[in-house]
N, C-alpha and C positions, 0 to 999 in steps of 0.2 A: 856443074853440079847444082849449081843453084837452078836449073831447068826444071829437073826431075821431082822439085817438089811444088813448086807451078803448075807443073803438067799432073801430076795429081791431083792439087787443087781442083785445078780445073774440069776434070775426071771426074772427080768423086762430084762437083759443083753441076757438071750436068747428071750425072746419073741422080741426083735429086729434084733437077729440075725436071729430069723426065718422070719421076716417081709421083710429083707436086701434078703433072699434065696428065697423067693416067687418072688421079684422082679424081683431079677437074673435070675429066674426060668419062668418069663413070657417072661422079655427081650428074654431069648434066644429062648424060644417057636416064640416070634412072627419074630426072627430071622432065626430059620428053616423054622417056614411057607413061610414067603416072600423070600429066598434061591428056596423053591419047585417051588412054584408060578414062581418067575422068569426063573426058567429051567424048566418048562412047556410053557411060553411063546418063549422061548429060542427053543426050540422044533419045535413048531410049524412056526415060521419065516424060520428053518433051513429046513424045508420038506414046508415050500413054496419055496423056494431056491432053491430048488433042482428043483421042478416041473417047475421053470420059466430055468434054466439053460437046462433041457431036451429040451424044447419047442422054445429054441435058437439053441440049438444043433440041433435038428432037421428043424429048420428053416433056417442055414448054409448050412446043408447036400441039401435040397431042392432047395435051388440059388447056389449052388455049381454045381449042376446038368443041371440048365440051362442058366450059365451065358455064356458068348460069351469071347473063351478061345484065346491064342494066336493063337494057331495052328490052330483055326476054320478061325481065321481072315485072316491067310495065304493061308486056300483052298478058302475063297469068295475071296482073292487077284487074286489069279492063276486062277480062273472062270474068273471071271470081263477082267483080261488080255486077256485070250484067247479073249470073246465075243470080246476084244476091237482088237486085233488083226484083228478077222477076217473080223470087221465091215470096217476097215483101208484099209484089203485089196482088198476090195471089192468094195471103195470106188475108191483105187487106178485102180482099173482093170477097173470101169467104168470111171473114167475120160481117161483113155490109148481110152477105144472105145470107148467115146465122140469126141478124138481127132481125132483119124482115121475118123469115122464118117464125121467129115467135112473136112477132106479132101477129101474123097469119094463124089458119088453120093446123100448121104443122110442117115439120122440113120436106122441101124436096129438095130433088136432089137431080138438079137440073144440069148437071154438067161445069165444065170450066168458063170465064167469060171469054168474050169473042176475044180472038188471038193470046191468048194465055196455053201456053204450053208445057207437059208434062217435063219437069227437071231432068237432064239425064245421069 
């Protein structure tokens, strides 16, 4: 007699340890699922990341190509100089035959000096 209440112990002892393992056994199901889930999300942020990072990269390369560099600002420097030069000296050569001019008879109007050229 004293069996039969062992042998339910024991009964009733596993049918909770299998209750304790189905638990365990869900817990950790719905712990790989959401692991998946999350590195499928995980995925997909990382390859939009990438598509926005190309799409800068390439949008660098593109103002890279038409920004205004030093050395550009150097050759509009050395343009701009000449024009101003030559406007200076042209300016200078007409006041010279402004001045002769009255001291003379009267202005002419004799043209540019030799190699002086119209600004464009």
């Amino acid at each position: 007699m004293s069996d039969e209440p062992e042998h339910s112990q024991q009964k009733q002892g596993s049918i909770i340890e299998r209750h304790v393992q189905t638990i365990i056994a869900a817990i950790l199901l719905a712990l790989v699922l959401w692991t998946g889930n999350t590195l499928i999300d995980i995925k997909t942020d990382v390859t939009t990341l990438k598509v926005t990072v190309s799409q800068l990269k390439d949008d660098i390369r593109d103002s890279a190509e038409s920004r205004f560099t030093i050395s550009d600002w150097r050759r509009e420097r050395e343009v701009i100089e000449q024009r101003f030069n030559r406007v200076e000296a042209e300016l200078d050569w007409n006041r010279g035959k402004h001045d002769s001019d009255l001291r003379s008879d009267g202005p002419t109007f004799s043209g540019r000096p030799n190699g002086a050229r119209r600004i464009p």
